[in-house]
DSSP file (Angstrom, degrees, kcal/mol; ACC not computed):
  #  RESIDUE AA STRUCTURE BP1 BP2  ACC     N-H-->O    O-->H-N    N-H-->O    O-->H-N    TCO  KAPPA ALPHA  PHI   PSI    X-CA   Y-CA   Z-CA
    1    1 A X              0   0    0      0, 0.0     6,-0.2     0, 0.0     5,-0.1   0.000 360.0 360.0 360.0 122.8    0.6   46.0  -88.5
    2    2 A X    >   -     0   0    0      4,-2.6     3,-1.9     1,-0.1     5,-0.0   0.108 360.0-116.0 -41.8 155.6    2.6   44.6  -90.7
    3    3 A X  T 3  S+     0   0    0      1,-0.3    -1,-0.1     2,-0.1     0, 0.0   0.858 124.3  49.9 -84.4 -11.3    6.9   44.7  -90.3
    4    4 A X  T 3  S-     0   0    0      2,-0.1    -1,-0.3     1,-0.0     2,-0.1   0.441 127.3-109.2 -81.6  -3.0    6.8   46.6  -93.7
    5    5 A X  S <  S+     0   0    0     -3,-1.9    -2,-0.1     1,-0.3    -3,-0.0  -0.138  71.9 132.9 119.3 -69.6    3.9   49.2  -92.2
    6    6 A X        -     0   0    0     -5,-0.1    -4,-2.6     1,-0.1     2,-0.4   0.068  56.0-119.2 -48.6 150.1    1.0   48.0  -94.1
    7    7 A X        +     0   0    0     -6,-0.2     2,-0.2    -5,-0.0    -1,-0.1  -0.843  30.2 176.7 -58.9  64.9   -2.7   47.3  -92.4
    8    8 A X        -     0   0    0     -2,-0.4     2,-0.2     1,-0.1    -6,-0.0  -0.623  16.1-149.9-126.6 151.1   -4.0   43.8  -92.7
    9    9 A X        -     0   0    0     -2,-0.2     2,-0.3    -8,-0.0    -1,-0.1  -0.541  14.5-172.5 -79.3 157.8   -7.4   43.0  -90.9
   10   10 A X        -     0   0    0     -2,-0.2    30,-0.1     2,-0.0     2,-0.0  -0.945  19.6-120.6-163.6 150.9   -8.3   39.6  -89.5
   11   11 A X        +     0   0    0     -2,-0.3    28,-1.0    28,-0.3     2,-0.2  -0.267  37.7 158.8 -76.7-176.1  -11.2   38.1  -88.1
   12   12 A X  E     -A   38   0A   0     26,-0.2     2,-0.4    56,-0.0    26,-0.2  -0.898  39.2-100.2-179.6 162.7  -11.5   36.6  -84.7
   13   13 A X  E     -A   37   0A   0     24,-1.1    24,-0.7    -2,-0.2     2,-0.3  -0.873  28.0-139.4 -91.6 139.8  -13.3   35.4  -81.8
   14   14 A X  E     -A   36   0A   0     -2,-0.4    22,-0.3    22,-0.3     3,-0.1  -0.706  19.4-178.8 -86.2 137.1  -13.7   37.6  -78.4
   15   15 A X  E     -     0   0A   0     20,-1.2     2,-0.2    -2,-0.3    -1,-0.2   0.728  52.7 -20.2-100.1 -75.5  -13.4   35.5  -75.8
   16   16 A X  E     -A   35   0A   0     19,-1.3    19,-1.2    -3,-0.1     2,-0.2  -0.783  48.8-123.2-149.5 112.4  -13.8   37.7  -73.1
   17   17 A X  E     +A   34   0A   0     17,-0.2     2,-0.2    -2,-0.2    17,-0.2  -0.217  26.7 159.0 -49.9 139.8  -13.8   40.8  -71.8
   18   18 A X  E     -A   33   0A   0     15,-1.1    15,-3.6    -2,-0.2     2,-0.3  -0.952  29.0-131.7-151.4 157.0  -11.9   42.6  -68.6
   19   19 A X  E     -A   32   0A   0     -2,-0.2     2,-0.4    13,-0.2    13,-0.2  -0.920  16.5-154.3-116.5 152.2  -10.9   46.1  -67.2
   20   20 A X  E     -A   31   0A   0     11,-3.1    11,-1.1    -2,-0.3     2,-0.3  -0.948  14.1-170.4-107.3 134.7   -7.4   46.7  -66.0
   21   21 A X  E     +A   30   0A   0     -2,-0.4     2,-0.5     9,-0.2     9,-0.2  -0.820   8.9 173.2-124.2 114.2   -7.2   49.3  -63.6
   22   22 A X  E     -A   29   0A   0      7,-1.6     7,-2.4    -2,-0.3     2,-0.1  -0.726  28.7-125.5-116.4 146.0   -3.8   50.9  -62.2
   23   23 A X        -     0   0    0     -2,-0.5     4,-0.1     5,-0.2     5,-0.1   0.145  30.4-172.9 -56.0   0.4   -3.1   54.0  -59.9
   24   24 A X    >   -     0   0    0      1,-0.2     3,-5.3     2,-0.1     2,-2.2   0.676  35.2-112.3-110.4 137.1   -0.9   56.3  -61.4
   25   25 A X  T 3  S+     0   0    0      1,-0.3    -1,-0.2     3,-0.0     3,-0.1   0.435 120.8  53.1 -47.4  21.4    0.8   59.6  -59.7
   26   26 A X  T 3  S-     0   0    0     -2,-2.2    -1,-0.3     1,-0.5     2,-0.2   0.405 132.9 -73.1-145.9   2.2   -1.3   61.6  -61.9
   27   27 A X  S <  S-     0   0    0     -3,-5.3    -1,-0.5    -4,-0.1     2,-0.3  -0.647  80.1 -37.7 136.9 178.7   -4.9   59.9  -60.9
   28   28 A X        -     0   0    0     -2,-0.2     2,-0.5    -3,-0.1    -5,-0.2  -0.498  44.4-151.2 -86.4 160.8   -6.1   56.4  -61.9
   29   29 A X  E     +A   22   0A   0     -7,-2.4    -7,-1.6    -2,-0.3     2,-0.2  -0.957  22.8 173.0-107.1  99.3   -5.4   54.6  -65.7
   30   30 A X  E     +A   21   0A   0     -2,-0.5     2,-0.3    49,-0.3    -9,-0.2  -0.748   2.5 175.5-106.6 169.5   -8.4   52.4  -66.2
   31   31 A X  E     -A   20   0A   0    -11,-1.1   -11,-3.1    -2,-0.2     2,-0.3  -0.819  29.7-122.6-159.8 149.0   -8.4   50.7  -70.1
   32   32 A X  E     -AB  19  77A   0     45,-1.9    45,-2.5    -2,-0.3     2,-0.2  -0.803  31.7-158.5 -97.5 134.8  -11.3   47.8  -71.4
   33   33 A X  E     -AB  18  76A   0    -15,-3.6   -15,-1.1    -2,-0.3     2,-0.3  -0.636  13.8-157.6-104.0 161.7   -9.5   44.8  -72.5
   34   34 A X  E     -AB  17  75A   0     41,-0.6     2,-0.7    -2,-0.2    41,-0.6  -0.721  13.2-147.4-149.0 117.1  -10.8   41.9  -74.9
   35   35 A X  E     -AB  16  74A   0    -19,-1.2   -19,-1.3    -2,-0.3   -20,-1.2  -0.756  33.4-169.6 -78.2  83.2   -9.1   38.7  -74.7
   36   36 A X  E     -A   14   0A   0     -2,-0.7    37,-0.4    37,-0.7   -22,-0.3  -0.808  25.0-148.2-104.3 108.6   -9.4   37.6  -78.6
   37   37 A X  E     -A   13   0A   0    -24,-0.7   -24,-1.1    -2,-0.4     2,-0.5  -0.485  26.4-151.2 -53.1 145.6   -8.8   34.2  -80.8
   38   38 A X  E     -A   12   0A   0    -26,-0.2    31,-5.2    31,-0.2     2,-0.5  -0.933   8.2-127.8-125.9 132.8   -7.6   35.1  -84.3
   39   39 A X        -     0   0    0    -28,-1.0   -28,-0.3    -2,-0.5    29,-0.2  -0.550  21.0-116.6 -98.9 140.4   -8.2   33.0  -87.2
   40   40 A X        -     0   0    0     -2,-0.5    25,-1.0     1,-0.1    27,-0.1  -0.451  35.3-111.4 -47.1 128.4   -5.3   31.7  -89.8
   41   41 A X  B     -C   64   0B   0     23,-0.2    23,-0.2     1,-0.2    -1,-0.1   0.077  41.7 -83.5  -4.3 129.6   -5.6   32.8  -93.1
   42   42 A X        -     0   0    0     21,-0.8    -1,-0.2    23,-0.2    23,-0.1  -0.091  47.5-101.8 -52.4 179.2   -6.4   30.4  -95.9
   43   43 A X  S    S+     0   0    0     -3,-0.1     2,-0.3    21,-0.1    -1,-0.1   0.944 100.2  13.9 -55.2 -55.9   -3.6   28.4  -97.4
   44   44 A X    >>  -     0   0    0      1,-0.1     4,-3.4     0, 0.0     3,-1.2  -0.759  68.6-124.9-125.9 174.9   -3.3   30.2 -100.0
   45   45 A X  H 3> S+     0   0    0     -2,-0.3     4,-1.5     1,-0.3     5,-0.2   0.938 116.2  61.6 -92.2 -34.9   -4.6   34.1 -101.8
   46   46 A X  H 34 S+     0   0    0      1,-0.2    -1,-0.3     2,-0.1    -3,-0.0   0.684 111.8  31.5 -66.4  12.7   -5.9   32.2 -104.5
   47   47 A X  H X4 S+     0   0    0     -3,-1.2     3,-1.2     2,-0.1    16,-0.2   0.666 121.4  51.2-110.4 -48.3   -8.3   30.5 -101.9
   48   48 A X  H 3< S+     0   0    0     -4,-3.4    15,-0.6     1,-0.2     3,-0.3   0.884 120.3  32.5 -78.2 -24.2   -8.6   33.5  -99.8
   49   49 A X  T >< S+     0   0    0     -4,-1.5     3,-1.5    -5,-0.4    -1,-0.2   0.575  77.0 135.6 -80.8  -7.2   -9.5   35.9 -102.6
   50   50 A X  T <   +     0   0    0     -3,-1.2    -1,-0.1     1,-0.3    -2,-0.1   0.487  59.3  67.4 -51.2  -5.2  -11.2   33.4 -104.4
   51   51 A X  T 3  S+     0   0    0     10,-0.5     9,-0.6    -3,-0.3    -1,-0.3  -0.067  78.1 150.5 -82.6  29.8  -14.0   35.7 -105.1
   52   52 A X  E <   -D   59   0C   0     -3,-1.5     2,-0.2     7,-0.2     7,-0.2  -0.014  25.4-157.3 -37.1 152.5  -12.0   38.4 -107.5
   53   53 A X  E  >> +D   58   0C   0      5,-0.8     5,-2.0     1,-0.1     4,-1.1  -0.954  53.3   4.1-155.7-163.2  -12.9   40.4 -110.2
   54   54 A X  T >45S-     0   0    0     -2,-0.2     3,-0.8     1,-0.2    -1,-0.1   0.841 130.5 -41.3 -22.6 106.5  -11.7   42.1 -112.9
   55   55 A X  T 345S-     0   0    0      1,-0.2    -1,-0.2     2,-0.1    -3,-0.0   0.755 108.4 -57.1  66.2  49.3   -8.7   41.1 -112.8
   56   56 A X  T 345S+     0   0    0      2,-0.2    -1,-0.2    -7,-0.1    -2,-0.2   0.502 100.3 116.3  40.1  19.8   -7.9   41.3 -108.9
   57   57 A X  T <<5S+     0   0    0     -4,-1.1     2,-0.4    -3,-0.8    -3,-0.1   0.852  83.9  28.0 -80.5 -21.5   -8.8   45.0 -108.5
   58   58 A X  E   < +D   53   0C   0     -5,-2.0    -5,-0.8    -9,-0.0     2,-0.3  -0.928  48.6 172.3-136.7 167.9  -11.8   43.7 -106.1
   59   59 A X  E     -D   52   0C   0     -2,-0.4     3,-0.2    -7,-0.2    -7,-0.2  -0.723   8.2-172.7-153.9  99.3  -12.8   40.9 -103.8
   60   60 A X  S    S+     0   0    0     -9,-0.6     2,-0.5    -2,-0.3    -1,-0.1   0.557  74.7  44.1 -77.5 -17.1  -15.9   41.5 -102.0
   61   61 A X        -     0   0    0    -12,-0.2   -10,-0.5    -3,-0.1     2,-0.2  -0.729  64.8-160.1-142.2 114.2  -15.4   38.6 -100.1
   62   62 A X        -     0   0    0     -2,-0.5     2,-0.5    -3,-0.2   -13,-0.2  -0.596  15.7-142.2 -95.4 156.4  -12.4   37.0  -98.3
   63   63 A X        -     0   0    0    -15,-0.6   -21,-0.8    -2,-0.2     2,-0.2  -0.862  19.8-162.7-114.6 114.9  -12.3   33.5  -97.3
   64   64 A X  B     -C   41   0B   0     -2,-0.5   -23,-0.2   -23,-0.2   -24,-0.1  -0.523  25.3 -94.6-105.2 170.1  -10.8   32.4  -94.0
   65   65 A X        -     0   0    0    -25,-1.0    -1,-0.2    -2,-0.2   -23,-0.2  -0.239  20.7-136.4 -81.8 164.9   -9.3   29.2  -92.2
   66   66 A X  S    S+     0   0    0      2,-0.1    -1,-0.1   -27,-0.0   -26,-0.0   0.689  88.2  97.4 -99.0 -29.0  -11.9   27.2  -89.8
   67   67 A X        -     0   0    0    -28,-0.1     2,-0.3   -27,-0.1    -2,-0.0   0.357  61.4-154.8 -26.7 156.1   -8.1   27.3  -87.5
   68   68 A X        -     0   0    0    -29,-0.2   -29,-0.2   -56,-0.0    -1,-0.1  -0.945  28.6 -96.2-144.3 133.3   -7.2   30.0  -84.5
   69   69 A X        -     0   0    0    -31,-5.2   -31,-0.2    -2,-0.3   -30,-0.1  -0.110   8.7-146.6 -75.4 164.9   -4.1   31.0  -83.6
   70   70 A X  S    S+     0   0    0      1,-0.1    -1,-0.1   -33,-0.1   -32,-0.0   0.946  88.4  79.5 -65.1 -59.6   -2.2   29.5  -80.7
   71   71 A X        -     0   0    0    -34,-0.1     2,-0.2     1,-0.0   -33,-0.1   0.190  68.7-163.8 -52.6 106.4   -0.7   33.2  -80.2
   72   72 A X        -     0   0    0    -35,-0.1     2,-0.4   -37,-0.0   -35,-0.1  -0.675   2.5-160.2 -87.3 164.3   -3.1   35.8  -78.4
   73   73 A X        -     0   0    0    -37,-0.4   -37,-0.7    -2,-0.2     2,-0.3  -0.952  13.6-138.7-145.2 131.2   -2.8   39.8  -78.3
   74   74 A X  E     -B   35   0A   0     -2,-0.4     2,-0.3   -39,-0.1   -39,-0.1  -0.878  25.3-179.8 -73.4 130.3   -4.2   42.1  -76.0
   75   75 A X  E     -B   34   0A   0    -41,-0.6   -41,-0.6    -2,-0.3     2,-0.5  -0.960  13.7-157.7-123.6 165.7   -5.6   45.4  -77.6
   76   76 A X  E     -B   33   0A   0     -2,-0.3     2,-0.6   -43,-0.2   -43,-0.2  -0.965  26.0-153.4-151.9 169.8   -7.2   47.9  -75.8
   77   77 A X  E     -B   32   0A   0    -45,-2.5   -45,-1.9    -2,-0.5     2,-1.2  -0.935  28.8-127.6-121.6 127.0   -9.4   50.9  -75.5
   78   78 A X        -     0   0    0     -2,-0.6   -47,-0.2   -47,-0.2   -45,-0.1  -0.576  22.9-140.4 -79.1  99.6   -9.0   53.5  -73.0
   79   79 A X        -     0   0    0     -2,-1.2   -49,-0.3   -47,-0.1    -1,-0.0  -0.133  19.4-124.6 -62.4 140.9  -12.4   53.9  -71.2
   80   80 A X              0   0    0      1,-0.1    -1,-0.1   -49,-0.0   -49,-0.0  -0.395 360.0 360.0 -79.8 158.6  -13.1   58.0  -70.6
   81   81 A X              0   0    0    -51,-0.0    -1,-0.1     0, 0.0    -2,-0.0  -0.031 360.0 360.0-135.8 360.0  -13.9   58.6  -66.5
């Protein structure tokens, strides 16, 4: 998420997967983890769009950097018990 809000997708590579599990007064918290590279954006939107049409209302295909970024994120899913 963007600091304005907005939604932006990005590929990436999964590295790996792991479960975190912690004890909690109220029973145990388990969540599935995946430890993911994310790749830079091209240089520029005319590169990463470069498949427009009319007039930039679609782009069926976006074009990404071969790069990953140094920075990693955790996301996670909370697995049901």
């Amino acid at each position: 998420m963007t600091e304005s809000g907005d939604i932006d997708c990005y590929p990436g590579q999964v590295q790996y997967f792991f479960t975190h599990a912690v004890n909690l007064p109220d029973g145990l918290s388990e969540h599935n983890l995946a430890f993911i590279c994310w790749y830079k954006p091209a240089e520029s939107s005319n590169i990463r769009y470069h498949f427009r049409v009319r007039d930039d209302e679609i782009c069926n295909v976006e074009l990404w950097g071969t790069e990953q970024e140094k920075f990693k994120r955790l996301f996670s899913g909370k697995s049901s018990q």
